[in-house]
C-alpha angles and dihedrals in degrees: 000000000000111000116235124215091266103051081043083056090041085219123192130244112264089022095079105065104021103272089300097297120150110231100160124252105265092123099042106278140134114276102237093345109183126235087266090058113132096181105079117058118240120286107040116161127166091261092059087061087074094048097091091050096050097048095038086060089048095055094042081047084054096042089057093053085047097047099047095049085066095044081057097041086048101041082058093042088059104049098039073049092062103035095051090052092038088044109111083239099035107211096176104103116185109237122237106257100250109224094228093074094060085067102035082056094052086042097053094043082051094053090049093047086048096048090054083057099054097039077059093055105049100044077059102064084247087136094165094054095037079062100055108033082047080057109046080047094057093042093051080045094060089035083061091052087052095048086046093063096036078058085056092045096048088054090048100051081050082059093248115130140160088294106032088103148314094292101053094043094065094036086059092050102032090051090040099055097053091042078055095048091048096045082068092049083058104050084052081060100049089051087050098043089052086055098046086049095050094049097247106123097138124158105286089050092051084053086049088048087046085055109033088055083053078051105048091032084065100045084054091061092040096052092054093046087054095050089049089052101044106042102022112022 
């Protein structure tokens, strides 16, 4: 029978639920669980009921910025866009697909789809499966890191670079900076996958899990959005 994230802890009765207190379930949670609970990690106290809500502001707070850095990237990527093919010498030259971008965009909708599994599962006390599907999630995210720059590699061997023209220029930066943003989503899962191998998913890990996958889900997005606009808007 699959282990769940308690029997991996080995906690103690009256340590899994907070000695059988009823601090609401505002953090996850169970509403009035008893000593004998198995579903709430050691260590619960009412100020780590606030914790969810705190980190998952935080990350909302983060996304905005995010967000808004790309509306402003791509409010200036269409109209350079239209004044380099209106120009009366257009210097704005569509780039060649590389080939490499059709697999790093099924890998990264795979590594969001896996990460759902794996926050489920979690959520779930299904602390086997939470290991391996979190795994399979941080290796396609560093698999997505490798086909980005096989995509870079493809455009240079074609003699485009940062400079060649306008379009280039955006697809290097635009592509750079949420290779960069992910790439922070991955070091959080790293951080996540070593805990999870070690045995050590207490309460404030299960909150990381609950807003890294906010984060990655949105990359995801992100990630889609920026293919459309700068290969077939």
């Amino acid at each position: 029978m699959e282990t769940t994230i308690t029997t991996d802890l080995k906690i103690k009765t009256g340590m899994g639920a907070g000695g059988g207190k009823n601090f609401g379930d505002d953090g996850g949670g169970p509403q009035g669980a008893d000593s004998n609970s198995s579903d709430w990690p050691p260590g619960y106290s009412p100020e780590d009921a606030i914790e969810p809500t705190k980190y998952r502001i935080a990350v909302w707070l983060g996304l905005t910025s995010i967000a808004m850095l790309f509306i402003a990237l791509t409010s200036a990527y269409i109209l350079r866009q239209y004044n380099g093919m209106t120009a009366a010498k257009p210097d704005w030259q569509p780039l060649h697909l590389p080939s490499a971008l059709w697999i790093t965009t099924a890998i990264i909708l795979l590594s969001s789809l896996s990460f759902e599994i794996a926050r489920r599962a979690l959520k779930q006390n299904r602390y086997e499966k939470f290991k391996t599907w979190i795994s399979l999630t941080t290796a396609l995210g560093f698999l997505f890191l490798a086909g980005q720059v096989l995509a870079w590699r493809q455009l240079a061997s074609q003699g485009i670079y940062l400079r060649s023209n306008p379009h280039s220029s955006f697809f290097y930066v635009l592509t750079g900076l949420h290779a960069l943003h992910l790439l922070g989503g991955i070091v959080v899962l790293s951080y996540v996958l070593i805990s999870a191998w070690r045995l050590r998913i207490g309460l404030r890990k299960r909150t990381t899990v609950e807003v890294t996958s906010l984060y990655w889900h949105f990359m995801d997005g992100l990630w889609v959005y920026l293919f459309v606009l700068l290969f077939f808007f």
